[in-house]
C-alpha positions as CSV (number, residue, x, y, z in Angstrom):
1,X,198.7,274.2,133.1
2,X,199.0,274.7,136.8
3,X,195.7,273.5,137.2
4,X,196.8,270.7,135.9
5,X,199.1,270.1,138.1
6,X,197.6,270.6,141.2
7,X,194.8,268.4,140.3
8,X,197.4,265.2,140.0
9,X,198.5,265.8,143.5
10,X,197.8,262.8,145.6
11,X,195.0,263.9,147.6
12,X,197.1,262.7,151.1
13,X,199.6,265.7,150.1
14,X,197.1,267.8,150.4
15,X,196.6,268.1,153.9
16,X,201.0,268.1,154.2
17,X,200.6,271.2,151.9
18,X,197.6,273.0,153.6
19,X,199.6,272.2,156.9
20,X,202.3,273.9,155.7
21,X,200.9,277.0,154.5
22,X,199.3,277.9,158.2
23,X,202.6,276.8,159.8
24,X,204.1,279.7,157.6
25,X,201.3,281.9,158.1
26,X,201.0,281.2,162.0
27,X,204.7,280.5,162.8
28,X,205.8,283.7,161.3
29,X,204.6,285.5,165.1
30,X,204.7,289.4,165.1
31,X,207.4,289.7,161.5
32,X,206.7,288.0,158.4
33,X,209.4,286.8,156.2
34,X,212.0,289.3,157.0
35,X,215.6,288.0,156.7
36,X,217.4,289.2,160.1
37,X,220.7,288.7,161.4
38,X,220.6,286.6,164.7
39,X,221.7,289.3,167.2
40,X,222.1,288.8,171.4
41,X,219.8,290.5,173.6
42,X,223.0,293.0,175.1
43,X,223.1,294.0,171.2
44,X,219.2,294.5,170.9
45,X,219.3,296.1,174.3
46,X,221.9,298.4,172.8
47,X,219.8,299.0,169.2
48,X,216.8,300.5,170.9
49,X,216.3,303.1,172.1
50,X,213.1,302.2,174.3
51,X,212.6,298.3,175.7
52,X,209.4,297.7,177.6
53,X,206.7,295.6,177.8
54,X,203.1,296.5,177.4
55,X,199.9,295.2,176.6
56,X,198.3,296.0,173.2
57,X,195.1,298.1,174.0
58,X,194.1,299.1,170.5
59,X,194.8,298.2,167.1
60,X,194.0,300.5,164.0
61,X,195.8,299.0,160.5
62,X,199.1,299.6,161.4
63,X,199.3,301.5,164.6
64,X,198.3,300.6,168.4
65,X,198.1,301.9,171.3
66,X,199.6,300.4,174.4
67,X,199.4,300.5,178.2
68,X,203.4,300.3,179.3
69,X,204.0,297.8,182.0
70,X,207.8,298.0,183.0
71,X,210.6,299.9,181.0
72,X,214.2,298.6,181.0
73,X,215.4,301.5,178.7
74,X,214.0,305.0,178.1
75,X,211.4,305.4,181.5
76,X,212.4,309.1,181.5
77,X,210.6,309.9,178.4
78,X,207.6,307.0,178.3
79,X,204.6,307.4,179.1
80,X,202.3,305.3,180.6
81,X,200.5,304.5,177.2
82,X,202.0,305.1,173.8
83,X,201.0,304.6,170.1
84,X,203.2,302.6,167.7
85,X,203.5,302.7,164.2
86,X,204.8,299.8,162.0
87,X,207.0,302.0,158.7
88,X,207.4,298.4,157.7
89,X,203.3,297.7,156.6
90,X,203.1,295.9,153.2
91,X,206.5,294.7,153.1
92,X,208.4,291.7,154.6
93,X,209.0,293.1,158.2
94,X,205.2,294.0,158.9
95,X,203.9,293.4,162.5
96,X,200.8,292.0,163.6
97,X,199.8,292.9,167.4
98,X,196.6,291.8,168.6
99,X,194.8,293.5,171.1
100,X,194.4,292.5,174.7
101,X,198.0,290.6,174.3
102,X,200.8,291.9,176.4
103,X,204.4,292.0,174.1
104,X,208.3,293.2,175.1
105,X,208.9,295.8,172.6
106,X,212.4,297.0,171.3
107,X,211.3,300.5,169.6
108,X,213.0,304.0,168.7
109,X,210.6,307.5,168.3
110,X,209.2,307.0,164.8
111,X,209.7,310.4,163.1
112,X,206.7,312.5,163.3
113,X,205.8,316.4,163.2
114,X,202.7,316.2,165.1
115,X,201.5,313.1,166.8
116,X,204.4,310.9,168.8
117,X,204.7,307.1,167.4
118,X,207.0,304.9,168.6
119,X,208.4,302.0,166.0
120,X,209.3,298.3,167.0
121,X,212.4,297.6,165.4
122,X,212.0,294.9,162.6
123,X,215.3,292.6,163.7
124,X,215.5,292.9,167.3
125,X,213.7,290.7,169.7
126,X,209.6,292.3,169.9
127,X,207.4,289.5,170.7
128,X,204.7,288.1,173.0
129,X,205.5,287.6,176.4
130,X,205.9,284.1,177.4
131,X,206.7,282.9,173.5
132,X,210.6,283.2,173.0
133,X,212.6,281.1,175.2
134,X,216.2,281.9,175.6
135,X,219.4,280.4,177.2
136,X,220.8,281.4,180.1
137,X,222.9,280.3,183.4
138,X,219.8,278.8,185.4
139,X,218.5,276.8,181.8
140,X,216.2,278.2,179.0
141,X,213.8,281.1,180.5
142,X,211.4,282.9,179.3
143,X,212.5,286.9,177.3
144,X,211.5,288.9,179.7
145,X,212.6,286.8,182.6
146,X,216.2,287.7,181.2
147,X,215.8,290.9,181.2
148,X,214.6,290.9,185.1
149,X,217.6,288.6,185.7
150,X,219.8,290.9,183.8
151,X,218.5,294.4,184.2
152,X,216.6,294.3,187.1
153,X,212.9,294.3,187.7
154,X,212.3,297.5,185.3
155,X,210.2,300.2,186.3
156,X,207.3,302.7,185.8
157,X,207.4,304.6,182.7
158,X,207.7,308.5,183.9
159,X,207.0,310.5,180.7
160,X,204.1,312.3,180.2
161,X,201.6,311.7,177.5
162,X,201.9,314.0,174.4
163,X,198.5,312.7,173.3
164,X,196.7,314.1,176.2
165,X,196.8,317.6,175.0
166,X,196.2,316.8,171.6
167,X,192.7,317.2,169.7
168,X,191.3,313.8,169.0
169,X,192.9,311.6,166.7
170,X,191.5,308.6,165.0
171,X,189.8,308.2,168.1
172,X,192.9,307.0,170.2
173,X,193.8,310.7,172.2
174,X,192.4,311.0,175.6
């Protein structure tokens, strides 16, 4: 019966309807289809535990590694590369992070007993740099040139890497 259906589509919708699915499918940018409240960056400063920006390295399914750039919250205890895992994989708020793409990340430590992950938090404001304009005094700017204007310039992560002394792990420890 569907079948039906479809085929007594004019063929101009067509295109409208092909367009649409790869608006929703690109448009979607690092979460898909998760219903979030709109929060203010001081709140999604406030919900994370680590904001940085990095740029992806390394992508296995659902966890990368990434090279840290500058860290606004949590320095002390980053290092210079980390791994994250996405808990939400093969539900609404799954991730996507492609390699070689620098992103500011809002994350907490993921719980682990052996290996240290860090999560981005579905809800808060991870994205690609220079893809989420915002408002501020001087006109729309770019994320992350907010968070210089607010919070300074950032700085060097100074943890150490807990990987390092680790055996081998899906071939992403040093």
């Amino acid at each position: 019966m569907a079948d039906r259906r479809l085929s007594r589509l004019p063929m101009r919708a067509l295109p409208w309807l092909i367009g649409a699915i790869l608006v929703s499918v690109w448009g979607a940018g690092t979460a898909h289809a998760c219903s979030c409240e709109e929060i203010s960056l001081t709140q999604g400063f406030e919900r994370a535990q680590y904001v940085f920006t990095g740029k992806v390295v390394e992508a296995i399914q659902h966890t990368w590694t990434v090279d840290v750039d500058r860290v606004w919250k949590g320095a002390e205890k980053l290092a210079g590369r980390v791994r994250l895992l996405d808990v939400y994989a093969g539900i609404d708020c799954e991730f996507y992070f492609e390699p070689d793409r620098s992103y500011m990340f809002f994350a907490i430590k993921a719980k682990s007993s052996r290996y240290v992950y860090y999560q981005p938090q579905a809800c808060n404001w991870t994205s690609p740099l220079h893809s989420k304009r915002v408002p501020s005094s001087i006109g729309s700017i770019w994320l992350e040139d907010s968070f210089v204007k607010d919070y300074g310039p950032g700085e060097s992560p100074k943890g150490k890497d807990p990987w390092e002394r680790l055996p081998a792990h899906g071939g992403v420890a040093h």
